[in-house]
Jmol script that loads the backbone (N, CA, C; Angstrom):
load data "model"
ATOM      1  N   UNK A   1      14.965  12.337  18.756  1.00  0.00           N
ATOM      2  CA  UNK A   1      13.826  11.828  19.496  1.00  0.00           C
ATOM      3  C   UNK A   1      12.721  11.456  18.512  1.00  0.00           C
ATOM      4  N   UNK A   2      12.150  10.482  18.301  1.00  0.00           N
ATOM      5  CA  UNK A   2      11.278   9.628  17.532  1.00  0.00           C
ATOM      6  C   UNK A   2      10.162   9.746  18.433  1.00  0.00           C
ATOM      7  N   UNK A   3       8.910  10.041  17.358  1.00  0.00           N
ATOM      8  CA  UNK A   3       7.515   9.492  18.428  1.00  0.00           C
ATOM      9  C   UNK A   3       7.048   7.959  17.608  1.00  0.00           C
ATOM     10  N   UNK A   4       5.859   7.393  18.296  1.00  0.00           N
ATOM     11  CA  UNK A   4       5.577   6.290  17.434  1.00  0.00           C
ATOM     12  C   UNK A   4       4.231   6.291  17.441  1.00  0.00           C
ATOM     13  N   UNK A   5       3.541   6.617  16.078  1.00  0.00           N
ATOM     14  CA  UNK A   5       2.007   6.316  15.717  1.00  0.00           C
ATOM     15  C   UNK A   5       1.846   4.868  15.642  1.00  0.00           C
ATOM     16  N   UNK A   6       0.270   4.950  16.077  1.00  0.00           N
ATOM     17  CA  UNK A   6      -0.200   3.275  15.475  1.00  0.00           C
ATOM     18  C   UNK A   6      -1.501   3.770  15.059  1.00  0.00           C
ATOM     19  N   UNK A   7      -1.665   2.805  14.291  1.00  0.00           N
ATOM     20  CA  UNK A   7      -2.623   2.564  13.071  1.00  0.00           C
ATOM     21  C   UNK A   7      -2.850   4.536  12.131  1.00  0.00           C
ATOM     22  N   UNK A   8      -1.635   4.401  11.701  1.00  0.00           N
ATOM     23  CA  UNK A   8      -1.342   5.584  10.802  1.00  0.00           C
ATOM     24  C   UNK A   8      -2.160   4.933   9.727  1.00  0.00           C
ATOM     25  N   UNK A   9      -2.751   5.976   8.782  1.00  0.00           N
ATOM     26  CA  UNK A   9      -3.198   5.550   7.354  1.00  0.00           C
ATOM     27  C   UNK A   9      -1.992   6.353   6.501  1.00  0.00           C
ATOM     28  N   UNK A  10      -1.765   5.797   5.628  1.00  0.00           N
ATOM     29  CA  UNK A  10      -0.536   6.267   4.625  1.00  0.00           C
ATOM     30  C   UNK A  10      -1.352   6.077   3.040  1.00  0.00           C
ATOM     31  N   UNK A  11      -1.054   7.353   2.386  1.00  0.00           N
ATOM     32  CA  UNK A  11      -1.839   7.163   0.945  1.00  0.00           C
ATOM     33  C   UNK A  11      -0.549   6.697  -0.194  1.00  0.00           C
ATOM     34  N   UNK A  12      -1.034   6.339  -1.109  1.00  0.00           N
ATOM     35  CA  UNK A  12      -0.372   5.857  -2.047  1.00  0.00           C
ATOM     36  C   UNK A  12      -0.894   5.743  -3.223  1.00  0.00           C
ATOM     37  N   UNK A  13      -0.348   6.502  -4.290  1.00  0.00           N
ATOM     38  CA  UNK A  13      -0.771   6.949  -5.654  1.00  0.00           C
ATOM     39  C   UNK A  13       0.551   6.067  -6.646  1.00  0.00           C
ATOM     40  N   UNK A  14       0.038   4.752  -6.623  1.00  0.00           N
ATOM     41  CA  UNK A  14       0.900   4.201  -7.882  1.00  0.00           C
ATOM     42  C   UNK A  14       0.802   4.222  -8.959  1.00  0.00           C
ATOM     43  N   UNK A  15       1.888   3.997 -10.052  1.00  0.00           N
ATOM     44  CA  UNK A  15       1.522   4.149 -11.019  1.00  0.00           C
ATOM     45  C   UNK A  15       1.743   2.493 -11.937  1.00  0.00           C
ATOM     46  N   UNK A  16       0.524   2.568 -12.991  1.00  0.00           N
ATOM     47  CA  UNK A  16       0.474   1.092 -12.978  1.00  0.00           C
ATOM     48  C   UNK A  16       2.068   0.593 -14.318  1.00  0.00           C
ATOM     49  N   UNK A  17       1.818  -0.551 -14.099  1.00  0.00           N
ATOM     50  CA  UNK A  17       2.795  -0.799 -15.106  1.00  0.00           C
ATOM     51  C   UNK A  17       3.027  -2.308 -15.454  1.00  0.00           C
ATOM     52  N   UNK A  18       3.325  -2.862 -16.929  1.00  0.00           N
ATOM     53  CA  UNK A  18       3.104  -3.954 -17.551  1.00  0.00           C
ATOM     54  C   UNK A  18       2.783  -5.392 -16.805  1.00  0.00           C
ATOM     55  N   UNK A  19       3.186  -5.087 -15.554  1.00  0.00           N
ATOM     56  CA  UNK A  19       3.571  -6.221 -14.358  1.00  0.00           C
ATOM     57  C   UNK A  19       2.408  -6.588 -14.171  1.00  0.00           C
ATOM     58  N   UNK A  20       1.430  -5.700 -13.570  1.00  0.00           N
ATOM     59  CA  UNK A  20       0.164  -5.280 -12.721  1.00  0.00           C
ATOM     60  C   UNK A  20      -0.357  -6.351 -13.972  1.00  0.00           C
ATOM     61  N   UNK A  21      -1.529  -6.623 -12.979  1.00  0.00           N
ATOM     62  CA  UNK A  21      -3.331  -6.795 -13.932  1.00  0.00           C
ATOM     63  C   UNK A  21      -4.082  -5.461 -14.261  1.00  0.00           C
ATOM     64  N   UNK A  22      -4.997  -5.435 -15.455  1.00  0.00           N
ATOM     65  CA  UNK A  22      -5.327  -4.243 -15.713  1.00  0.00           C
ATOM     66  C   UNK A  22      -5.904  -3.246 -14.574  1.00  0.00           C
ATOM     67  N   UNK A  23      -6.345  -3.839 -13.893  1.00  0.00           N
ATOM     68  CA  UNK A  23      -7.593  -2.872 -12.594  1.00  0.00           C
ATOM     69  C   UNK A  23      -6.593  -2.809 -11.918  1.00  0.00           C
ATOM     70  N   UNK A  24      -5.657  -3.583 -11.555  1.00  0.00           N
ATOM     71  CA  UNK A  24      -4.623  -3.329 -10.351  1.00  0.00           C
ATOM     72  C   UNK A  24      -5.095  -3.863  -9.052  1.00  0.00           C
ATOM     73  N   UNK A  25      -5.735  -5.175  -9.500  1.00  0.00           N
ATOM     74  CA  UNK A  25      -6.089  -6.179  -8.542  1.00  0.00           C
ATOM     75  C   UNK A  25      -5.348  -7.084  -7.766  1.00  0.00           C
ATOM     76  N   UNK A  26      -4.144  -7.197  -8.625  1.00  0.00           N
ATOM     77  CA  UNK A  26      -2.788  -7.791  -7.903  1.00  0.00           C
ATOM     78  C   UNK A  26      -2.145  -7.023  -6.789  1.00  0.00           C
ATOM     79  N   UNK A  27      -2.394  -5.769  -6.568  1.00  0.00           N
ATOM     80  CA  UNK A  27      -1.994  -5.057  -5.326  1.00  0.00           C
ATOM     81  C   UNK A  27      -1.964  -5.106  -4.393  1.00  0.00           C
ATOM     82  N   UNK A  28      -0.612  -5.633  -3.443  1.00  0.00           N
ATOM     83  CA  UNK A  28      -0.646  -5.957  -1.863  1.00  0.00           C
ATOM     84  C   UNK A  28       0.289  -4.784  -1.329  1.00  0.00           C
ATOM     85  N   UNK A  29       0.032  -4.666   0.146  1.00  0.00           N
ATOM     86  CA  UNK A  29       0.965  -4.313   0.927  1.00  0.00           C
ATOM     87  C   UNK A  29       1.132  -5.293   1.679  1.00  0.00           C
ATOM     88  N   UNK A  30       2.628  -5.049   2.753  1.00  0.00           N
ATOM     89  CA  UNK A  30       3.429  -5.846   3.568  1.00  0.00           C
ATOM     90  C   UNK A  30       4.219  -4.792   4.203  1.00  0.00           C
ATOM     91  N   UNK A  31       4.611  -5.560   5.338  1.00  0.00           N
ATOM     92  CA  UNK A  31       4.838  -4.607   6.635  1.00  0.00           C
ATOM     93  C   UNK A  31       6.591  -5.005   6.181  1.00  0.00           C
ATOM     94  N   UNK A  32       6.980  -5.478   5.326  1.00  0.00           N
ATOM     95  CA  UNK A  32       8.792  -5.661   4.915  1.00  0.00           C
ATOM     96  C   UNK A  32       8.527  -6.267   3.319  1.00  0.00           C
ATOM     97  N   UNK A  33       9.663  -6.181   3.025  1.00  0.00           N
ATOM     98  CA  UNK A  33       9.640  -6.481   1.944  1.00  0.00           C
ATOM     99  C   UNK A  33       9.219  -7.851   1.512  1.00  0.00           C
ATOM    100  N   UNK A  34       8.939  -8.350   0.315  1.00  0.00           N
ATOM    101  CA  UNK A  34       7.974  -9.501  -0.367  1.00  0.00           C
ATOM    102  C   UNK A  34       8.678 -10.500  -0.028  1.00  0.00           C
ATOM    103  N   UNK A  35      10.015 -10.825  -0.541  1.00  0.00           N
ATOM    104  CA  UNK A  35      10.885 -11.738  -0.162  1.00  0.00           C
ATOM    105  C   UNK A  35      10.929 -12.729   0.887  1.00  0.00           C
ATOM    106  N   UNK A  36      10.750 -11.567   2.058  1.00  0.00           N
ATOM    107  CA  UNK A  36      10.592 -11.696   3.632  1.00  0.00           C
ATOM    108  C   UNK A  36      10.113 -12.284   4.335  1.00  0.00           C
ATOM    109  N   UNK A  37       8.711 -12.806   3.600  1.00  0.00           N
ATOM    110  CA  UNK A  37       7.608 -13.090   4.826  1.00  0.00           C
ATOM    111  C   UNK A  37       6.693 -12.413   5.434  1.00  0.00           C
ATOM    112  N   UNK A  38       6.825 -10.648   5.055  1.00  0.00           N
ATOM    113  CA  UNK A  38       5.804 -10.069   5.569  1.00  0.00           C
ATOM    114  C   UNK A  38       4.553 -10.236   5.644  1.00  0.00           C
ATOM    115  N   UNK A  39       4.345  -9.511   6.859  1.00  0.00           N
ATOM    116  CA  UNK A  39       2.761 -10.090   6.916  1.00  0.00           C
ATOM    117  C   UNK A  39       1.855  -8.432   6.082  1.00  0.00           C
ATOM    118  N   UNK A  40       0.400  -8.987   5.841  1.00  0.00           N
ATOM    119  CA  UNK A  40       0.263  -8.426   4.808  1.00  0.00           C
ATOM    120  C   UNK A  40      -0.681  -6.977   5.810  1.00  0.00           C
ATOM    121  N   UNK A  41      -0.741  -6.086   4.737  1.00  0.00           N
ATOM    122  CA  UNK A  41      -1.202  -4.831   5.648  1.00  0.00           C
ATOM    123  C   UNK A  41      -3.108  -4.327   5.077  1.00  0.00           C
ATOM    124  N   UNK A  42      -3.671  -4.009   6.049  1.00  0.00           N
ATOM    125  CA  UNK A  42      -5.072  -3.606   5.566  1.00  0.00           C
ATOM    126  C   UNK A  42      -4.984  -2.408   4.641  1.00  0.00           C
ATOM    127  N   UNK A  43      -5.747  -2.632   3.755  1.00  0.00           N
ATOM    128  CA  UNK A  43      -5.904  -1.410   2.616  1.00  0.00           C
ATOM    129  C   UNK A  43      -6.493  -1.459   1.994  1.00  0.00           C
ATOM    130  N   UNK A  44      -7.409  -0.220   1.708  1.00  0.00           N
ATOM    131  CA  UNK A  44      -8.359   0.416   0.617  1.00  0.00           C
ATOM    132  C   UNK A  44      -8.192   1.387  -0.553  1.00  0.00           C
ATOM    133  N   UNK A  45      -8.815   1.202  -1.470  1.00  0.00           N
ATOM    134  CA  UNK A  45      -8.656   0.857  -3.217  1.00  0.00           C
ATOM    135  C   UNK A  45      -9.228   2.113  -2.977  1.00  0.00           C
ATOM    136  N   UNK A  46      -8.739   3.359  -3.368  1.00  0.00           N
ATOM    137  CA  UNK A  46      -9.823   5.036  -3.433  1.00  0.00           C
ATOM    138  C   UNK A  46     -10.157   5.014  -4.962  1.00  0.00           C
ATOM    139  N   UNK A  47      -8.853   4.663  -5.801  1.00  0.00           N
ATOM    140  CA  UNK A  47      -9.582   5.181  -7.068  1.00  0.00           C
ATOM    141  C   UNK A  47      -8.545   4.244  -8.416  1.00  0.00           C
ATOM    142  N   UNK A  48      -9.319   3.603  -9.090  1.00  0.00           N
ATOM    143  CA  UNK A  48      -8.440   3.139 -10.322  1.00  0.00           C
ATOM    144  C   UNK A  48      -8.608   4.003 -11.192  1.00  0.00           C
ATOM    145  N   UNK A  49      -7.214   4.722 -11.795  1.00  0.00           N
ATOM    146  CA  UNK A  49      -7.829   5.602 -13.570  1.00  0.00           C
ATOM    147  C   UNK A  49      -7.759   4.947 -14.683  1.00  0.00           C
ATOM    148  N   UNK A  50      -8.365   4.378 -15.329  1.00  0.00           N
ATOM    149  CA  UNK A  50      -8.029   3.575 -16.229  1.00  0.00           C
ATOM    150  C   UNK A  50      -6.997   2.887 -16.362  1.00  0.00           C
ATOM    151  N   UNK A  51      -6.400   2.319 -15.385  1.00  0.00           N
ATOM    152  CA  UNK A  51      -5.247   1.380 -15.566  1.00  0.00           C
ATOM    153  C   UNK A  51      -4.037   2.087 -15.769  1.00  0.00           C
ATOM    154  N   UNK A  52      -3.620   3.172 -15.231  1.00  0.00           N
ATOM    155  CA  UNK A  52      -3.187   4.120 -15.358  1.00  0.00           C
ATOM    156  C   UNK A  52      -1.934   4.172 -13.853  1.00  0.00           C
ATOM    157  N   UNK A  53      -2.990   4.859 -13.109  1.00  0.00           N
ATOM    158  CA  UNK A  53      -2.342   4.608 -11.772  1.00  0.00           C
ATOM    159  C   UNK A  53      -3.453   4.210 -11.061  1.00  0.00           C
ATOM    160  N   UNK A  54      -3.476   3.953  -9.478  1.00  0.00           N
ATOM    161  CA  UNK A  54      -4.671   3.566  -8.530  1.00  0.00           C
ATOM    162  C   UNK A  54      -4.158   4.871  -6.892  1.00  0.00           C
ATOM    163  N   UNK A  55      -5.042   5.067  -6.141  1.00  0.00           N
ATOM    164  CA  UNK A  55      -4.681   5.539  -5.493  1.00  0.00           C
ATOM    165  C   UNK A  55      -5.453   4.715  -4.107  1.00  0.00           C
ATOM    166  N   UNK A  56      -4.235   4.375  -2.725  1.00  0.00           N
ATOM    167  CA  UNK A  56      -4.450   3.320  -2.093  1.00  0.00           C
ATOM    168  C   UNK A  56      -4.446   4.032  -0.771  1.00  0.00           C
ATOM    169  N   UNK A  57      -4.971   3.731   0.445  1.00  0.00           N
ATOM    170  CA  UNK A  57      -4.916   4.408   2.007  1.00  0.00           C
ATOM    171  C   UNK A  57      -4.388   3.033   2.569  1.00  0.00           C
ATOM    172  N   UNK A  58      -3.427   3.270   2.925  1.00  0.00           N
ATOM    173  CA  UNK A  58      -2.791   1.844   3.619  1.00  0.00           C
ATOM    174  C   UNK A  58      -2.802   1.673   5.020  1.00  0.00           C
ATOM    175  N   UNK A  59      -3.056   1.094   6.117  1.00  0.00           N
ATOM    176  CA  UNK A  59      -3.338   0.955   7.807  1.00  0.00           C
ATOM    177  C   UNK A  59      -2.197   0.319   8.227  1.00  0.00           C
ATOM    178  N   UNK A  60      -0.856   1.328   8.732  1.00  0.00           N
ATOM    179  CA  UNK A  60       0.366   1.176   9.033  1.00  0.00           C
ATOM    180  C   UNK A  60       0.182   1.092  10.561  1.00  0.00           C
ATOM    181  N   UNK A  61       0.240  -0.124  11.390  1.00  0.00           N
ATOM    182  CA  UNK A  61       0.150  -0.927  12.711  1.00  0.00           C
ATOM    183  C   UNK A  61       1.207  -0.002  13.301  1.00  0.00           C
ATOM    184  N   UNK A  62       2.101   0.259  13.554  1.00  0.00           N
ATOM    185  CA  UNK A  62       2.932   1.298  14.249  1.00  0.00           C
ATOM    186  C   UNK A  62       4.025   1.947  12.908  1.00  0.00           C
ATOM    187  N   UNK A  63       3.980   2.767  13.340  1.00  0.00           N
ATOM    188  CA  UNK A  63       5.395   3.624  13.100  1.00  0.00           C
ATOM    189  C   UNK A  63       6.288   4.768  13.455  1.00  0.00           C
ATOM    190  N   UNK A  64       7.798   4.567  13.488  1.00  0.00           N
ATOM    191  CA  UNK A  64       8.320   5.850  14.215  1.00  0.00           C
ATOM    192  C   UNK A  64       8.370   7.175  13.681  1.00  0.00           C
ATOM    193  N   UNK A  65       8.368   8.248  13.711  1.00  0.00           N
ATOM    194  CA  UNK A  65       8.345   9.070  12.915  1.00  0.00           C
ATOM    195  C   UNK A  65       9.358  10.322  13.938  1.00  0.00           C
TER     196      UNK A  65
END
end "model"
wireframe off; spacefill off
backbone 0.3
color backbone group
């Protein structure tokens, strides 16, 4: 039995790497993968460490859990 949240916030502590721009300004979310077409998801920037990692609160529109 699955319930289903909407507008979950989900955190996310990435870690950066050669790909990225230094601040980690290139950072998107998407509701599927890039390839896809996803459409893109609301999210806020908590903390850059020196280019290091960033830590992100992402606004997940439904999900089952």
């Amino acid at each position: 039995n699955s319930v289903q949240l909407t507008n979950y916030t989900a955190y996310f502590n990435i870690t950066h790497n050669f790909y990225m721009q230094p601040g980690m300004d290139d950072t998107r979310f998407y509701d599927t993968s890039c390839n896809n077409d996803g459409n893109p998801l609301d999210y806020d920037v908590d903390t850059i460490y020196d280019s290091e990692y960033g830590e992100f609160f992402v606004l997940i529109p439904t999900i089952s859990v």
